[in-house]
N, CA, C and O atoms as a GROMACS GRO file, in nm:
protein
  256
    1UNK      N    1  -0.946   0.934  -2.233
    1UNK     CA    2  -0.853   1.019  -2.160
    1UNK      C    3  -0.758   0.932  -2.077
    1UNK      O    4  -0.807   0.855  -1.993
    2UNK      N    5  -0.629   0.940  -2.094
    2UNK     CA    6  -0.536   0.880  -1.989
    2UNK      C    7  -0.482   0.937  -1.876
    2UNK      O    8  -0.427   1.047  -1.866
    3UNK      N    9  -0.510   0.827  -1.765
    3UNK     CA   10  -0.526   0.837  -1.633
    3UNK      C   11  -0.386   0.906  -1.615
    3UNK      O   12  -0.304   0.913  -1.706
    4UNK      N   13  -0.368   0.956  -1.489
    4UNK     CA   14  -0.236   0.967  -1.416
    4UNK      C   15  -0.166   0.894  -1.374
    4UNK      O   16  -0.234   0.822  -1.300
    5UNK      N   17  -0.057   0.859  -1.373
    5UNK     CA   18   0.028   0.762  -1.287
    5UNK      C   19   0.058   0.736  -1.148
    5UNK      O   20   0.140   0.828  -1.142
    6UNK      N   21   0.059   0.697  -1.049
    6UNK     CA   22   0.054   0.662  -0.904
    6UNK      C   23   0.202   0.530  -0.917
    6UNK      O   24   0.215   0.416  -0.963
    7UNK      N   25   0.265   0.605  -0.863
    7UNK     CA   26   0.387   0.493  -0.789
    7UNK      C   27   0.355   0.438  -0.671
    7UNK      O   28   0.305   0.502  -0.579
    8UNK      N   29   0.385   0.306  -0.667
    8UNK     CA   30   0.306   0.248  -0.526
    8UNK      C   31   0.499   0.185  -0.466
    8UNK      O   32   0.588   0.111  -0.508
    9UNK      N   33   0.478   0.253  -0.378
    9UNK     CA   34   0.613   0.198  -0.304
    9UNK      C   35   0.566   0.120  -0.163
    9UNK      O   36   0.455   0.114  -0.109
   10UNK      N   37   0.699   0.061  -0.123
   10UNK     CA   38   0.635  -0.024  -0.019
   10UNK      C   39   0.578  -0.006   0.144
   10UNK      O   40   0.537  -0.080   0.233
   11UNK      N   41   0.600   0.135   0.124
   11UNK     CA   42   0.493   0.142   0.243
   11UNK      C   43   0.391   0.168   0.224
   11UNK      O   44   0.331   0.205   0.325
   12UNK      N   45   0.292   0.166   0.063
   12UNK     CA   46   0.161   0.124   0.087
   12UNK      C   47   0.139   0.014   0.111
   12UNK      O   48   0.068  -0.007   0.210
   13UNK      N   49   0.189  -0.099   0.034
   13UNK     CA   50   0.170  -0.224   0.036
   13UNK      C   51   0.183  -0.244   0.214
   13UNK      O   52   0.093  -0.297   0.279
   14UNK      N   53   0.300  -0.195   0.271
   14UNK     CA   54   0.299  -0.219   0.401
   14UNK      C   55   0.168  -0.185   0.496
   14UNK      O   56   0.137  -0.256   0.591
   15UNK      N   57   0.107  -0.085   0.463
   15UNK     CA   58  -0.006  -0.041   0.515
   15UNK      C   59  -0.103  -0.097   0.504
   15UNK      O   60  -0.166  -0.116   0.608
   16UNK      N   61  -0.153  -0.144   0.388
   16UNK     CA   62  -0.195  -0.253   0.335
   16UNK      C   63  -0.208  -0.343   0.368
   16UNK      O   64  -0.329  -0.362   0.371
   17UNK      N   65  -0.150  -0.436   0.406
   17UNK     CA   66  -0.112  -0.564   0.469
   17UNK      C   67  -0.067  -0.623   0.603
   17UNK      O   68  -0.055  -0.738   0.645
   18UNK      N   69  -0.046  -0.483   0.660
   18UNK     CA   70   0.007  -0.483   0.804
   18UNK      C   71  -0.138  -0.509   0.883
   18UNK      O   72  -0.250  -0.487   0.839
   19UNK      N   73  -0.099  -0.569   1.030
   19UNK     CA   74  -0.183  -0.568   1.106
   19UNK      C   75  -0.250  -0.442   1.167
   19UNK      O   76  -0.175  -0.372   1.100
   20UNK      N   77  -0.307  -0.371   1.220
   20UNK     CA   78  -0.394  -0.270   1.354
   20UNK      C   79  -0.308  -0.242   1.398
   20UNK      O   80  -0.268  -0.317   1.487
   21UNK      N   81  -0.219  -0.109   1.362
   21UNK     CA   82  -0.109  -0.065   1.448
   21UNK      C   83  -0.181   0.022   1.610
   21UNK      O   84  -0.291   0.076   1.622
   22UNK      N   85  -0.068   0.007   1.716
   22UNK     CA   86  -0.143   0.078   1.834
   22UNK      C   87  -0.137   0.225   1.794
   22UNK      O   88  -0.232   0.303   1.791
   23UNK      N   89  -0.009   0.249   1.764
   23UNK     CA   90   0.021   0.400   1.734
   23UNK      C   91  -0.071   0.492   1.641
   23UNK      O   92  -0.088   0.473   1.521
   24UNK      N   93  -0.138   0.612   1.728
   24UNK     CA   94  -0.292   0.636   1.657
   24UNK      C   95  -0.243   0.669   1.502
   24UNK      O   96  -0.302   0.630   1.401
   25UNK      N   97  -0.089   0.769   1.506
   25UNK     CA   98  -0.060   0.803   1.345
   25UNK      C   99  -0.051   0.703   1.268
   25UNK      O  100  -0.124   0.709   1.169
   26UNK      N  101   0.025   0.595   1.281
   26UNK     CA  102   0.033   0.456   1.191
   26UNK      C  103  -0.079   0.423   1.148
   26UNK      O  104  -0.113   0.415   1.030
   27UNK      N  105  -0.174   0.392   1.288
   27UNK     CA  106  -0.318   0.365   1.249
   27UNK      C  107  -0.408   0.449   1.140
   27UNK      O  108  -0.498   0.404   1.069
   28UNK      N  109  -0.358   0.585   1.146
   28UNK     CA  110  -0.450   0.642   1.080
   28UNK      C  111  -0.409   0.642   0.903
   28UNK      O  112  -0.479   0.646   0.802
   29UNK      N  113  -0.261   0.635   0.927
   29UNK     CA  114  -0.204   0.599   0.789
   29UNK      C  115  -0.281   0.506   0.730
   29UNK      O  116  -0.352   0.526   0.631
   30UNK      N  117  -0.266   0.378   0.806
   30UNK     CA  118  -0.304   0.247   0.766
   30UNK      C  119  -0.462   0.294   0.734
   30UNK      O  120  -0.493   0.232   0.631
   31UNK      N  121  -0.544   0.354   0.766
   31UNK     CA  122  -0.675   0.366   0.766
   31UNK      C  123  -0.705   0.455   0.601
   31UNK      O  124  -0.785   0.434   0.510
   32UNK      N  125  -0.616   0.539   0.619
   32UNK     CA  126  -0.621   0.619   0.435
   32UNK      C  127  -0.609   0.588   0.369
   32UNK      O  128  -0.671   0.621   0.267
   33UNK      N  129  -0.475   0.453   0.377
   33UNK     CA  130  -0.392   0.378   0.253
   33UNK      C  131  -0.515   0.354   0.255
   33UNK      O  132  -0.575   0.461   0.265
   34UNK      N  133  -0.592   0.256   0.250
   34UNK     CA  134  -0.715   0.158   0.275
   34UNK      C  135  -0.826   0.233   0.219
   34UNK      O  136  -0.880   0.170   0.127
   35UNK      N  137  -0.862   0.311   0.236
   35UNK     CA  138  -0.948   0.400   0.174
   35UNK      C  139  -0.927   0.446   0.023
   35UNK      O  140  -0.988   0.419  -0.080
   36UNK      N  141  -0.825   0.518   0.048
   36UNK     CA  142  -0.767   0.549  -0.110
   36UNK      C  143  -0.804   0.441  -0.216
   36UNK      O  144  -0.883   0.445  -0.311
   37UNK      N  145  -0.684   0.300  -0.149
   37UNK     CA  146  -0.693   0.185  -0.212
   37UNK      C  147  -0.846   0.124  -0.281
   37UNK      O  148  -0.862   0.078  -0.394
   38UNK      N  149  -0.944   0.140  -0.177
   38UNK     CA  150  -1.049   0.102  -0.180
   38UNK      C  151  -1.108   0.187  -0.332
   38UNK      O  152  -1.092   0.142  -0.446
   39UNK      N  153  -1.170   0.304  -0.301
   39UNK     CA  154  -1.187   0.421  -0.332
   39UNK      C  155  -1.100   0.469  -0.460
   39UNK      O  156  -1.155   0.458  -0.569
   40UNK      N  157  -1.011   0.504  -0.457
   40UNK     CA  158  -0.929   0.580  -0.530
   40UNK      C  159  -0.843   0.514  -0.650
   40UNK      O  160  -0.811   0.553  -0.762
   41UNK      N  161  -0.826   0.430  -0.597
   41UNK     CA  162  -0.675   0.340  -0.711
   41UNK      C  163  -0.742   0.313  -0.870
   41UNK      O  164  -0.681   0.303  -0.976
   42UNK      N  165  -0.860   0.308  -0.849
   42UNK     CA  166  -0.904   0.313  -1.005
   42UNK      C  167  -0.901   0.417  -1.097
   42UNK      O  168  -0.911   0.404  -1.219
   43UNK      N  169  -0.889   0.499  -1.048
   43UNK     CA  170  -0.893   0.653  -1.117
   43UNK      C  171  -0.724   0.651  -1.150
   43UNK      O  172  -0.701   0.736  -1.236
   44UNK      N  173  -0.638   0.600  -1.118
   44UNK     CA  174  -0.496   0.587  -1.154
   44UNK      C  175  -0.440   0.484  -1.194
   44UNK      O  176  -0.479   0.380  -1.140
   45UNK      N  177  -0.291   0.464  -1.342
   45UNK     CA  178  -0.261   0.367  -1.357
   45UNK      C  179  -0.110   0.319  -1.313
   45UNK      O  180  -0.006   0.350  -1.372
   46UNK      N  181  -0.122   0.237  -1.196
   46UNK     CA  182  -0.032   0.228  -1.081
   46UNK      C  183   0.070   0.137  -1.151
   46UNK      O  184   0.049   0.067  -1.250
   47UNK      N  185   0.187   0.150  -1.080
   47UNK     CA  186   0.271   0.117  -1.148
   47UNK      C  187   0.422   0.115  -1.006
   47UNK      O  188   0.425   0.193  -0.911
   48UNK      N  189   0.529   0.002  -1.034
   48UNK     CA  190   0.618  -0.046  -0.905
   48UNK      C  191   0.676  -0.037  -1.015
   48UNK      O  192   0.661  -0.015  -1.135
   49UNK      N  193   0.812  -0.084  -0.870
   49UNK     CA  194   0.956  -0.109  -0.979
   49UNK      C  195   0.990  -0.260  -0.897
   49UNK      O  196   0.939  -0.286  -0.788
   50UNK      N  197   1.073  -0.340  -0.959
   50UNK     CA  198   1.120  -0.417  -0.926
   50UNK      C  199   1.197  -0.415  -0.746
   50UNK      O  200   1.192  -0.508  -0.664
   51UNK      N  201   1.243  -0.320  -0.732
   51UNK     CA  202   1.273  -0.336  -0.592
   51UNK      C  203   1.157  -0.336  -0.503
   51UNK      O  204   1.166  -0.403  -0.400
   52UNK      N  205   1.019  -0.253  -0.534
   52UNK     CA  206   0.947  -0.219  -0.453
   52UNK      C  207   0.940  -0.382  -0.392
   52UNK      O  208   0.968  -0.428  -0.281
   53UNK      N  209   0.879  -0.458  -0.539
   53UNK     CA  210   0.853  -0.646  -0.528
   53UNK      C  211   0.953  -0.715  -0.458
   53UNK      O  212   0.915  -0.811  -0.391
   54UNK      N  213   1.070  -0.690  -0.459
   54UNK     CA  214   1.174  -0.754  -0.431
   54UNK      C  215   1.147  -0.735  -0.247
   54UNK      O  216   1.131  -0.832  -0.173
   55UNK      N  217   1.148  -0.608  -0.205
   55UNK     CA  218   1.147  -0.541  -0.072
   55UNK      C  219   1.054  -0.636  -0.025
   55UNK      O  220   1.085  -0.738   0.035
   56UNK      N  221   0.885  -0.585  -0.068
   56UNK     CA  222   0.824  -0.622  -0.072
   56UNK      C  223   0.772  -0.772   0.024
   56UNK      O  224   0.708  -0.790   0.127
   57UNK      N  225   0.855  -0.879  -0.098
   57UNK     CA  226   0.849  -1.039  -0.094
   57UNK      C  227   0.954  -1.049   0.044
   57UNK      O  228   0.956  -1.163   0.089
   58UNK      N  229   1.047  -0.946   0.123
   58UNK     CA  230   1.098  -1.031   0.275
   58UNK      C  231   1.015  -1.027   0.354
   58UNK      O  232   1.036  -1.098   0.452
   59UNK      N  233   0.854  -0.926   0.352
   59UNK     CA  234   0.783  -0.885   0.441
   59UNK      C  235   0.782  -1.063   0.564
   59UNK      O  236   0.857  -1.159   0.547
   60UNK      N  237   0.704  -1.053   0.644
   60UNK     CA  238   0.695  -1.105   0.729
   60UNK      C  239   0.592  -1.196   0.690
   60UNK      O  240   0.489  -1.133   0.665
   61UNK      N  241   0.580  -1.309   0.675
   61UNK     CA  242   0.486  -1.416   0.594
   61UNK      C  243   0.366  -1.426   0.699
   61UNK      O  244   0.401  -1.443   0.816
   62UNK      N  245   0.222  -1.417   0.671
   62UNK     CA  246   0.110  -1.416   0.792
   62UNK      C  247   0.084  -1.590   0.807
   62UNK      O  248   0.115  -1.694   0.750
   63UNK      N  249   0.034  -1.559   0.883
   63UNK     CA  250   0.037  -1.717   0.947
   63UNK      C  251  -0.077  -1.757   0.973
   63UNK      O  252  -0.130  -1.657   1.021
   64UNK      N  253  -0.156  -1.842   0.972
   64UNK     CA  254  -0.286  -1.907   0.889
   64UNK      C  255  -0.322  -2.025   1.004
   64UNK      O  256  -0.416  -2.103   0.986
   0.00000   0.00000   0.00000
């Protein structure tokens, strides 16, 4: 059986990757993406577009 499709635009990835926002809604965003992601993303076959990557790659580089 073939899965459904899921567009991943860049405010999952942002959610994703972002730090512990203070703001409780952000936070809680950030807390679902994460879950879903965890949880969920297998059951779908996800799929970007070139801008999402493009957007994406100015994010803010983490620092190590």
């Amino acid at each position: 059986m073939e899965k459904p499709t899921f567009y991943i635009e860049t405010s999952v990835v942002s959610y994703l990757t972002a730090r512990s926002h203070r703001d409780l809604v952000i936070a809680t965003y950030q807390q679902l993406t994460l879950e879903w992601w965890t949880h969920s993303r297998q059951e779908f076959d996800l799929y970007t577009s070139p801008l999402v990557i493009e957007e994406a790659g100015r994010g803010e580089p983490t620092s190590g």
